[in-house]
GUZARO-973292 format. One record per residue (C-alpha): x, y, z; residue in one letter. Coordinates in nm, 4 decimals, always signed. Example, Ala and Ser with C-alpha at 12.3 -4.5 7.8 and 13.67 -1.06 7.14 Angstrom:
<rs>
<r X="+1.2300" Y="-0.4500" Z="+0.7800" residu="A"/>
<r X="+1.3670" Y="-0.1060" Z="+0.7140" residu="S"/>
</rs>
This chain:
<rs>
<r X="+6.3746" Y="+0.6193" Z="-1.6603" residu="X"/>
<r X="+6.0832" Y="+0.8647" Z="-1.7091" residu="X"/>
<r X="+5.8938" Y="+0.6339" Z="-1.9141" residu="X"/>
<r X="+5.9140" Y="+0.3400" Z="-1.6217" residu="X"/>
<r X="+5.7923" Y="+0.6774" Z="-1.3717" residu="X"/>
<r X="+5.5043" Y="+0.7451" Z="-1.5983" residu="X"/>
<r X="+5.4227" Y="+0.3837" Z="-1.6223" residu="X"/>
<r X="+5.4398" Y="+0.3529" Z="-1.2512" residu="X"/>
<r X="+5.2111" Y="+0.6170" Z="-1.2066" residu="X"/>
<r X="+4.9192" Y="+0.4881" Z="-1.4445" residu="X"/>
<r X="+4.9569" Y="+0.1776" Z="-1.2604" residu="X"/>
<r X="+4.8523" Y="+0.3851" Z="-0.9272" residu="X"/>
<r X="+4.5679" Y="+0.4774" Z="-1.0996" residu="X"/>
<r X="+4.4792" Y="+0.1968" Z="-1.2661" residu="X"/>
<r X="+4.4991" Y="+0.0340" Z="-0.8766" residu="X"/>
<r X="+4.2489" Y="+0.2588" Z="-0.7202" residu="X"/>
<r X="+3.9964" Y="+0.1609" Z="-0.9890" residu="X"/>
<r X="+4.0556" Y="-0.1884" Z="-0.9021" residu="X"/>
<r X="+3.6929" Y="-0.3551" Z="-0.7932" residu="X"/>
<r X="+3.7037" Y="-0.3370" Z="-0.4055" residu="X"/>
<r X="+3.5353" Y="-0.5942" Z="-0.1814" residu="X"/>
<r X="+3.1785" Y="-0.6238" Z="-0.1866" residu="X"/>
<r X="+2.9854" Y="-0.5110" Z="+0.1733" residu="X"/>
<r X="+2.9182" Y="-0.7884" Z="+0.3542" residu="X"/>
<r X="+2.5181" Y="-0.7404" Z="+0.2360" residu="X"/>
<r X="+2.5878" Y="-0.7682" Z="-0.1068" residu="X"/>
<r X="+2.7140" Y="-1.1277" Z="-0.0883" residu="X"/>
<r X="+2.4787" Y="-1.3777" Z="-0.1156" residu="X"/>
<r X="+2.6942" Y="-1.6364" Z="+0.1329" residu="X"/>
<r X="+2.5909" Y="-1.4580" Z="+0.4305" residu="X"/>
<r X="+2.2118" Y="-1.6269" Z="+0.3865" residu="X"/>
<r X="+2.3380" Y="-1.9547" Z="+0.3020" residu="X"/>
<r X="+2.2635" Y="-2.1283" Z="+0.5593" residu="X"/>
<r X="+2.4323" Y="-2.4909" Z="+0.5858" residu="X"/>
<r X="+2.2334" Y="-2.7970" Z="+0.5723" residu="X"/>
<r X="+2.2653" Y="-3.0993" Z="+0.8223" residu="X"/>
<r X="+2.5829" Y="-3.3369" Z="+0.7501" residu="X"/>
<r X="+2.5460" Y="-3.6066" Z="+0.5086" residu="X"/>
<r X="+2.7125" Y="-3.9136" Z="+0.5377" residu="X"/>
<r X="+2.9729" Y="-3.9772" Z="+0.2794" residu="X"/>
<r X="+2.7782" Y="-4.2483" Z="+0.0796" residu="X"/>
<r X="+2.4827" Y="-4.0266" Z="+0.0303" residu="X"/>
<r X="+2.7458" Y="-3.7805" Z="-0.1401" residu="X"/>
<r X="+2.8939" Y="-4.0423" Z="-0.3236" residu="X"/>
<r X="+2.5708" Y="-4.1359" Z="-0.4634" residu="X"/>
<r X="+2.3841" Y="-3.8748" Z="-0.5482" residu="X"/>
<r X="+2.7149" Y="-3.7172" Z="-0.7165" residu="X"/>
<r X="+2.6732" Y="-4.0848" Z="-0.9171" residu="X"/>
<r X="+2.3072" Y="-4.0045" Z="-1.0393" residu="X"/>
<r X="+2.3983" Y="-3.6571" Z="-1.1232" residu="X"/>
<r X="+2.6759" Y="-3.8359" Z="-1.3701" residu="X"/>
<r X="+2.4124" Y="-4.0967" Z="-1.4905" residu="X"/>
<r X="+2.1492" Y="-3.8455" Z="-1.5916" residu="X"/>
<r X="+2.1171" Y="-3.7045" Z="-1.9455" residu="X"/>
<r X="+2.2481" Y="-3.4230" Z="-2.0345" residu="X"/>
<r X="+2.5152" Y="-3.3895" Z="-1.7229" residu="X"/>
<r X="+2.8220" Y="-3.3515" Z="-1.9328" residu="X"/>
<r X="+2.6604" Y="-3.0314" Z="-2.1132" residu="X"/>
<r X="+2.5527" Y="-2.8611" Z="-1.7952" residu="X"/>
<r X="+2.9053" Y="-2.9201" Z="-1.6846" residu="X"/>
<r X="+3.0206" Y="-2.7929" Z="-1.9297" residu="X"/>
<r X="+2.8057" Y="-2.4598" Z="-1.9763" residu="X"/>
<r X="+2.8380" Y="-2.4181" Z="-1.6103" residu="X"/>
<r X="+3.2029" Y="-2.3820" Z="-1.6046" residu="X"/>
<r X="+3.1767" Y="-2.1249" Z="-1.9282" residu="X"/>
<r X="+2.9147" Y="-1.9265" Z="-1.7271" residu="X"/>
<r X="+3.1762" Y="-1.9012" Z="-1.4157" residu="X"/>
<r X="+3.4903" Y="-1.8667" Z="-1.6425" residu="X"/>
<r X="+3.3130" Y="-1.5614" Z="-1.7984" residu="X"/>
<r X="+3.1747" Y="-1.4053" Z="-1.4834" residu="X"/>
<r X="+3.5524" Y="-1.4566" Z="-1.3199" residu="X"/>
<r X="+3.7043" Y="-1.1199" Z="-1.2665" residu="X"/>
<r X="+4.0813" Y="-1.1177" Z="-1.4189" residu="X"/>
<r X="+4.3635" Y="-0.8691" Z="-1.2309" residu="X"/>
<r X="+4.6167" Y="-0.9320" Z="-1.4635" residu="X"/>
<r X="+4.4072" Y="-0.8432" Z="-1.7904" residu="X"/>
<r X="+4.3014" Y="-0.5550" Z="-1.5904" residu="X"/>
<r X="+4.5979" Y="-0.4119" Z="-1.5388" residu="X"/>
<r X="+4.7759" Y="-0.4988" Z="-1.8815" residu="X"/>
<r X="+4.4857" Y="-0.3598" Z="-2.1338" residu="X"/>
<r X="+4.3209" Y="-0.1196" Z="-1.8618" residu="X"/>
<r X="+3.9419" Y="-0.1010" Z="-1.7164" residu="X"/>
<r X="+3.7805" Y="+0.0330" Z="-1.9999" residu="X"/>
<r X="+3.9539" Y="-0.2184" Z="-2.2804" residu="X"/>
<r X="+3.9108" Y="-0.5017" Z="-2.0312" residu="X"/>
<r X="+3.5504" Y="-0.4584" Z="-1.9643" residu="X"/>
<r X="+3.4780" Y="-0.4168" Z="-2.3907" residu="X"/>
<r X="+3.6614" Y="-0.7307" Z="-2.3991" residu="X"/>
<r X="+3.4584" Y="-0.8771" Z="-2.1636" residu="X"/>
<r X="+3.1408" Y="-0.7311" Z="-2.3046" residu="X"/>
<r X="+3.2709" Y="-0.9339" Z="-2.6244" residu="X"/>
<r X="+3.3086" Y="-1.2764" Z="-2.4427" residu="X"/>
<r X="+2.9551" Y="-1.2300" Z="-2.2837" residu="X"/>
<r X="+2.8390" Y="-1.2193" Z="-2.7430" residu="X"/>
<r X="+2.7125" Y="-0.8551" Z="-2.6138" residu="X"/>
<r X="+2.8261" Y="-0.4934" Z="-2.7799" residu="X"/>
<r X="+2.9621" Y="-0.1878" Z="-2.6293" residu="X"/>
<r X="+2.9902" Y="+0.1696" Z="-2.7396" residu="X"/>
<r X="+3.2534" Y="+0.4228" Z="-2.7090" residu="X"/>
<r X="+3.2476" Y="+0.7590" Z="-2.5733" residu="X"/>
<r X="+3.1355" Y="+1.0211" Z="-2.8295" residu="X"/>
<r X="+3.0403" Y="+0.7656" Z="-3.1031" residu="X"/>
<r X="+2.6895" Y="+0.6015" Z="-3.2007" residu="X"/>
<r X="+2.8232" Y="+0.2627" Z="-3.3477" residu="X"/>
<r X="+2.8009" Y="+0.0069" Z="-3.1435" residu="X"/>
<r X="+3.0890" Y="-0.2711" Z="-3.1752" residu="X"/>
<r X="+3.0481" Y="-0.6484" Z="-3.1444" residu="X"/>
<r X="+3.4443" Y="-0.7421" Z="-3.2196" residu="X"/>
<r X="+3.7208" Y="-0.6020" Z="-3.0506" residu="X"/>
<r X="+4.1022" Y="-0.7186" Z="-3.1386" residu="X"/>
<r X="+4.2897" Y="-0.7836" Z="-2.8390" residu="X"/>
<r X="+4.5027" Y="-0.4627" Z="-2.7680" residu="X"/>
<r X="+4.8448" Y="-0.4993" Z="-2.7619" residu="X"/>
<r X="+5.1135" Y="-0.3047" Z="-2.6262" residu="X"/>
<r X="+5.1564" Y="-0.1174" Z="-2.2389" residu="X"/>
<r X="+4.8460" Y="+0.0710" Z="-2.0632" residu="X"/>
<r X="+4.9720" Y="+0.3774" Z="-2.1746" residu="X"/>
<r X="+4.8591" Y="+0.3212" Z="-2.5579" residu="X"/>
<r X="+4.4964" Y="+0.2613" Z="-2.4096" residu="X"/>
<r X="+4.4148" Y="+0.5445" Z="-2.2229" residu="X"/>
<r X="+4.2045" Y="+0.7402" Z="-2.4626" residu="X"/>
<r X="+3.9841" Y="+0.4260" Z="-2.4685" residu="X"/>
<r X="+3.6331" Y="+0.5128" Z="-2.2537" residu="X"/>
<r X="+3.3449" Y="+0.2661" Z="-2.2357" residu="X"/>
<r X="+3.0797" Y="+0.5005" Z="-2.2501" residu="X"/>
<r X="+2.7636" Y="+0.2035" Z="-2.3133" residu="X"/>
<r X="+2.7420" Y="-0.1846" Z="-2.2749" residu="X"/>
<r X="+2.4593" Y="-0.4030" Z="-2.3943" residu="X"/>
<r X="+2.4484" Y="-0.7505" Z="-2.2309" residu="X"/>
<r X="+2.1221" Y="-0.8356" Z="-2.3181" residu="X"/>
<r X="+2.0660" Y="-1.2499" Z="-2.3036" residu="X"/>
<r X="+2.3750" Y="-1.3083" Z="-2.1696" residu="X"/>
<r X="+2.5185" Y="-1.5005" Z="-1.8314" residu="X"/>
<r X="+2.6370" Y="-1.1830" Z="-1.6231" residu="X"/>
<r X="+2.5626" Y="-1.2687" Z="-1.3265" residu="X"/>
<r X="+2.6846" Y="-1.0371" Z="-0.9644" residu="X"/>
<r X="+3.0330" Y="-1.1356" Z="-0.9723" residu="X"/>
<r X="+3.0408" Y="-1.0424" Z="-1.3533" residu="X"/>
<r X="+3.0079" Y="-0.6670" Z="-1.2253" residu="X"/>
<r X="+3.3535" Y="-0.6360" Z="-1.1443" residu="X"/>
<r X="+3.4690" Y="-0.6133" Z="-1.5152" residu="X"/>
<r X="+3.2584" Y="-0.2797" Z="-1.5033" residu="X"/>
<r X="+3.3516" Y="-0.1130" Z="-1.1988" residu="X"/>
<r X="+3.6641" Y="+0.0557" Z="-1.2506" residu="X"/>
<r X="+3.5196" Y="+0.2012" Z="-1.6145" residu="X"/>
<r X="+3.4334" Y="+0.5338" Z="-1.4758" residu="X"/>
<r X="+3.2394" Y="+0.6575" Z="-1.8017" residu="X"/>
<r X="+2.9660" Y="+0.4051" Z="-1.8448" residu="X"/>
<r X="+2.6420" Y="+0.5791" Z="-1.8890" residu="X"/>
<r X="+2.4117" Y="+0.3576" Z="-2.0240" residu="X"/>
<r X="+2.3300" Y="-0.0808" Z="-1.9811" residu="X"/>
<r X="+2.1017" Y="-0.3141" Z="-2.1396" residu="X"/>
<r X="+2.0344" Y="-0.5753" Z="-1.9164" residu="X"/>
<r X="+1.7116" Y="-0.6899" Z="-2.1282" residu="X"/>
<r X="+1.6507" Y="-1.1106" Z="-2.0717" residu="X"/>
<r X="+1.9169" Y="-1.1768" Z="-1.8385" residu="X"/>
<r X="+1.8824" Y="-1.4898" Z="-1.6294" residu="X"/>
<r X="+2.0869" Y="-1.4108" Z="-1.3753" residu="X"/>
<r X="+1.9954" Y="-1.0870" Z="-1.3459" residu="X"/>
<r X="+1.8270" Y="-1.1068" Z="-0.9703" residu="X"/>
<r X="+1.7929" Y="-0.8247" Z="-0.6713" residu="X"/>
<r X="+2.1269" Y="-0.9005" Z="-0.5226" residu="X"/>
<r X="+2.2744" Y="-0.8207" Z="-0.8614" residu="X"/>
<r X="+2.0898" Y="-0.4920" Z="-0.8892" residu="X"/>
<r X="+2.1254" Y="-0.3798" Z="-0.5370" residu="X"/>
<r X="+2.5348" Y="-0.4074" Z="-0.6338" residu="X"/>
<r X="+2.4644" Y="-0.2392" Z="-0.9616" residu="X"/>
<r X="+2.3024" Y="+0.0625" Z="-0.7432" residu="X"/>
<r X="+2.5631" Y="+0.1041" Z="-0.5099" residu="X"/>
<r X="+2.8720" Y="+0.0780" Z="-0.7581" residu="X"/>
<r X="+2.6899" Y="+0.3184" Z="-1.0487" residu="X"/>
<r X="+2.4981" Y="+0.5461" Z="-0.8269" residu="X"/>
<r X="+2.6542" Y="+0.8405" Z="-0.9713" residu="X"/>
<r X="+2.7024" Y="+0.7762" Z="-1.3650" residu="X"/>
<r X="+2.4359" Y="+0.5496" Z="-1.4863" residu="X"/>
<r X="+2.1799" Y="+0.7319" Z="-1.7215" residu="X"/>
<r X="+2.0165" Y="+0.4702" Z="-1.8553" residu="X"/>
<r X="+1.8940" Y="+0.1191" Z="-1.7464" residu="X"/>
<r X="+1.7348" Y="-0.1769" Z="-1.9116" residu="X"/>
<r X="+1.6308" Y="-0.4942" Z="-1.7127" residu="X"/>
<r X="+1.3033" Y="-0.5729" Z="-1.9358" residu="X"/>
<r X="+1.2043" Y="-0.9354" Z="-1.8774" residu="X"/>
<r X="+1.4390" Y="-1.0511" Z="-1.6478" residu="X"/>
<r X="+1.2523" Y="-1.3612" Z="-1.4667" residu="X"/>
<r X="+1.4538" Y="-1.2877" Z="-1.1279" residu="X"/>
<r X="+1.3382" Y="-0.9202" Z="-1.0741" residu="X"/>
<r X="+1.1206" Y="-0.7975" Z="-0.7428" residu="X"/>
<r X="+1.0064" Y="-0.5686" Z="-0.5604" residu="X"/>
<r X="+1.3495" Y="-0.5490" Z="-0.3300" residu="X"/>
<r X="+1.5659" Y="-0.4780" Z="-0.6591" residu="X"/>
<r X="+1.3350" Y="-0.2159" Z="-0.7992" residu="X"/>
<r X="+1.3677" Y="-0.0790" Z="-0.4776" residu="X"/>
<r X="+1.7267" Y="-0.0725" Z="-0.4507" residu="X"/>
<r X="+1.7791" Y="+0.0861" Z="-0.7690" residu="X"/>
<r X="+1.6611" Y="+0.4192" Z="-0.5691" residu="X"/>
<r X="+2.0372" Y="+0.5056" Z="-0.5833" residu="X"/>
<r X="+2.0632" Y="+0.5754" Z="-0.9040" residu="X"/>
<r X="+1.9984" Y="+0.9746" Z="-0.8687" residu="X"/>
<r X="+2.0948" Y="+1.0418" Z="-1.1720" residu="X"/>
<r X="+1.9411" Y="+0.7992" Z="-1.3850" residu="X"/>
<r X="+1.7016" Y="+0.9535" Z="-1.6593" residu="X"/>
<r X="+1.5608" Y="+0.6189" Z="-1.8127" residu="X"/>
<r X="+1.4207" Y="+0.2639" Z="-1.7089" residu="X"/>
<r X="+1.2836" Y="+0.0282" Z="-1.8701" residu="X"/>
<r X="+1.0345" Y="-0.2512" Z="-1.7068" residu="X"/>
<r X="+0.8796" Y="-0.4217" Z="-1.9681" residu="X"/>
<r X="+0.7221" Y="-0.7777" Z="-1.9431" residu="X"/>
<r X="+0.8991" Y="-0.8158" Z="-1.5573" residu="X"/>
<r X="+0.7194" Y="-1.1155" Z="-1.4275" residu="X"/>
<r X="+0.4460" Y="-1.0611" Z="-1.1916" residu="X"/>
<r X="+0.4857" Y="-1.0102" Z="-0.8264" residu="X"/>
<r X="+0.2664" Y="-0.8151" Z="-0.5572" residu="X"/>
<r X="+0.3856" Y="-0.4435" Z="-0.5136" residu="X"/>
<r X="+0.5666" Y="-0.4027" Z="-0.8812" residu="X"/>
<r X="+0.3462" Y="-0.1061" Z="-0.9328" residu="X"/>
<r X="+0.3841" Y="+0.0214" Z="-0.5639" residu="X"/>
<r X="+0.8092" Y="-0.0400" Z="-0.5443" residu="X"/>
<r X="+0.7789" Y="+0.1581" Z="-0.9258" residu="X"/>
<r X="+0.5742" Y="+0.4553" Z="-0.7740" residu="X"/>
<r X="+0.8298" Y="+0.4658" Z="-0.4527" residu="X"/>
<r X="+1.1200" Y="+0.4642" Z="-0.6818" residu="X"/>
<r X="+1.0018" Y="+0.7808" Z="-0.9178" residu="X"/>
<r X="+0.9270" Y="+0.9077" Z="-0.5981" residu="X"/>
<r X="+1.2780" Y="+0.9159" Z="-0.4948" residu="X"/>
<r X="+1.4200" Y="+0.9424" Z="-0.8365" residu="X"/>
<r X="+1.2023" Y="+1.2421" Z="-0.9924" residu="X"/>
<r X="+1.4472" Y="+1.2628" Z="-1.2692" residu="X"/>
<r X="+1.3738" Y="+0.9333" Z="-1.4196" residu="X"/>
<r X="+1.1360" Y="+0.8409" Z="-1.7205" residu="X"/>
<r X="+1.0198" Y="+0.4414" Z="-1.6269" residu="X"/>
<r X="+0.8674" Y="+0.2244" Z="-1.8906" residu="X"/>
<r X="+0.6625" Y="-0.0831" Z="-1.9071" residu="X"/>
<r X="+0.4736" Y="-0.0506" Z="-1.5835" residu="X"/>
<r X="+0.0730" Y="-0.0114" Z="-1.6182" residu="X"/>
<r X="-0.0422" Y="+0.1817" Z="-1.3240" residu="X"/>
<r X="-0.4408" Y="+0.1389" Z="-1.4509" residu="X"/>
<r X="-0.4019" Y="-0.1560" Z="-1.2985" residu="X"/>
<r X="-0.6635" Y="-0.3200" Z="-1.0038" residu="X"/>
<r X="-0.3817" Y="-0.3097" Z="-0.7751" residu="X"/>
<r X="-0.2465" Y="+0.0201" Z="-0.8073" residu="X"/>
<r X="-0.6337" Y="+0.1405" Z="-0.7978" residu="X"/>
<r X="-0.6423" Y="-0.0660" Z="-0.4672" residu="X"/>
<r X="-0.3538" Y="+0.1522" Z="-0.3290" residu="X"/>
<r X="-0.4776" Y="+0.4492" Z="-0.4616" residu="X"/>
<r X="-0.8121" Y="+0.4538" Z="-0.2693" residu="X"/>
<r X="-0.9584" Y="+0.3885" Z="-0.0055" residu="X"/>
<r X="-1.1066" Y="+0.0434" Z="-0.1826" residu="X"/>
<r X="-0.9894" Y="-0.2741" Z="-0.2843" residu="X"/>
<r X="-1.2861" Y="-0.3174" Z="-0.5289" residu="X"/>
<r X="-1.4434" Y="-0.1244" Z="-0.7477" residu="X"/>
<r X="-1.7612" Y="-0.1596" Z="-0.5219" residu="X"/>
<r X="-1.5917" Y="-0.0878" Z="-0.2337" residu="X"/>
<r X="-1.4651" Y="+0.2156" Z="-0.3996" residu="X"/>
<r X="-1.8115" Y="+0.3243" Z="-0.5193" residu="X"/>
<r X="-1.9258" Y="+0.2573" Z="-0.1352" residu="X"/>
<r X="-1.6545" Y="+0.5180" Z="-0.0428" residu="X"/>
<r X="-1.7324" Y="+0.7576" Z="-0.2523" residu="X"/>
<r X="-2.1219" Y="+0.7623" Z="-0.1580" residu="X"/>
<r X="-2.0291" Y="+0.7909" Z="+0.1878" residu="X"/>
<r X="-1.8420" Y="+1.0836" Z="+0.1208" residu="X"/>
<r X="-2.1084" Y="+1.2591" Z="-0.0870" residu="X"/>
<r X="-2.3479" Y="+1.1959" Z="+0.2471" residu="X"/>
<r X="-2.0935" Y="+1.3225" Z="+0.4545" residu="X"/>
<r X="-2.0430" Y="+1.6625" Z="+0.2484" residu="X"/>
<r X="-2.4803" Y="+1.6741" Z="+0.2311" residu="X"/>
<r X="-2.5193" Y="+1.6475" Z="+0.6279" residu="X"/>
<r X="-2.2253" Y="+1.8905" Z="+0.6864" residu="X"/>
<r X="-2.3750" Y="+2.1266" Z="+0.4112" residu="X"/>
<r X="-2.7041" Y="+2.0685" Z="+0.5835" residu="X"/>
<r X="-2.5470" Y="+2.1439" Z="+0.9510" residu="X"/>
<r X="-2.3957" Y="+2.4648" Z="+0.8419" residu="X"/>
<r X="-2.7763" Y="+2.5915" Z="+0.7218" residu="X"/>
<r X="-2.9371" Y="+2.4981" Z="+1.0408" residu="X"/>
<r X="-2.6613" Y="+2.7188" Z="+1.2487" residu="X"/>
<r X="-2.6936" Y="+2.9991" Z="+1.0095" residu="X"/>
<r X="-3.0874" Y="+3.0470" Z="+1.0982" residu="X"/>
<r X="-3.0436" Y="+2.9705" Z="+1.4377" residu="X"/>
<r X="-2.8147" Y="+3.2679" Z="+1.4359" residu="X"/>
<r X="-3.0238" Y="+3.4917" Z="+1.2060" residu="X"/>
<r X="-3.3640" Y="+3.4065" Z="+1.4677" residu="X"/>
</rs>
């Protein structure tokens, strides 16, 4: 009888850790916007050159591992707990994970066995997902695991500023260190978003394609994060310069700066002229 109470109460727990629904601005249905009716032979057909072109049954195929891995499971959840459930999940992405208080990372994990109870001491403390398919949805197998500090993020496809606006507002107040370094969906918005993370201490940028504003969205996030080391982003850059000063150019900065220097000569010369009107 007091075993089934204790049970019941790590199974309260365990429920308030659940993921909860995204906001409404976080899901990327709200922008779809629905394309005129087809008629039902157009379907029909171009469903039959989809079939007909090389290569379909693969894509098929990969496509239904990328959503059967990003699929959030409530009954593994519950049976091996958040932190066990998102290592295993870390495993099925081919990524590694590290627990809390050790520096070896792990890249197999045996599937636990046994009630919740026996898994409690496991905490997730780091994840590295680098190159894999995590895509939004695939956040929800980190969520409840209330100890993550660190993820590597490094060459993920799907990795885009919808999934890193979710990644702020779920890990505002734990993540320490992030790593999105070339990932080919990353702007200016996600950079931007990742202003939540106060208490980040590290980010890496490196080789993020190129887009107007990187440098600017990089200078208003260490701006609101002061706390945070960021790496990969040149700010010697023309464009940066550009924001900088006055200039665009490096003429048009030289022209500014002349003017200037005139402008502190005929004020310099203004203050001598009242000085000996006052003194006659």
């Amino acid at each position: 009888m007091r075993f089934s109470l204790i049970l019941r109460s790590l199974k309260n727990v365990t429920e308030e850790r659940i993921p909860k629904q995204k906001p409404y601005w976080l899901t990327k249905s709200n922008l779809d916007i629905p394309g005129k009716s087809r008629a039902i032979v157009d379907v029909i057909q171009s469903y039959k050159a989809r079939v007909n072109e090389p290569g379909f049954l693969k894509r098929t195929i990969l496509m239904r591992n990328y959503q059967k891995r990003n699929e959030f499971s409530e009954k593994d959840f519950f049976e091996q707990g958040p932190d066990v459930y998102g290592a295993s999940r870390t495993i099925e992405y081919d990524g590694r994970f590290r627990m809390s208080g050790r520096q070896k990372w792990i890249t197999k994990l045996e599937k636990p066995k046994g009630t919740l109870a026996l898994n409690l001491n496991f905490q997730l403390e780091a994840v590295d997902l680098s190159q894999s398919v995590i895509n939004i949805d695939g956040l929800d197998h980190y969520v409840g695991c209330a100890n993550i500090k660190a993820m590597y993020l490094a060459k993920c496809h799907h990795v885009d500023d919808w999934f890193l606006s979710r990644l702020a507002y779920e890990f505002q107040d734990q993540l320490l260190f992030l790593d999105i370094s070339e990932c080919p969906l990353v702007g200016v918005t996600g950079i931007l978003a990742l202003s939540r993370l106060k208490s980040l201490k590290k980010l890496r940028l490196f080789n993020l394609p190129p887009f107007d504003g990187k440098e600017a969205a990089t200078m208003i996030f260490e701006e609101n994060v002061p706390g945070c080391l960021v790496e990969g982003v040149d700010y010697e850059s023309a464009v940066v310069a550009g924001l900088l000063t006055a200039g665009d150019t490096q003429q048009q900065q030289d022209e500014v700066k002349l003017i200037d220097e005139e402008k502190s000569g005929q004020e310099h010369v203004d203050d001598n002229r009242q000085q000996s009107i006052r003194q006659n």
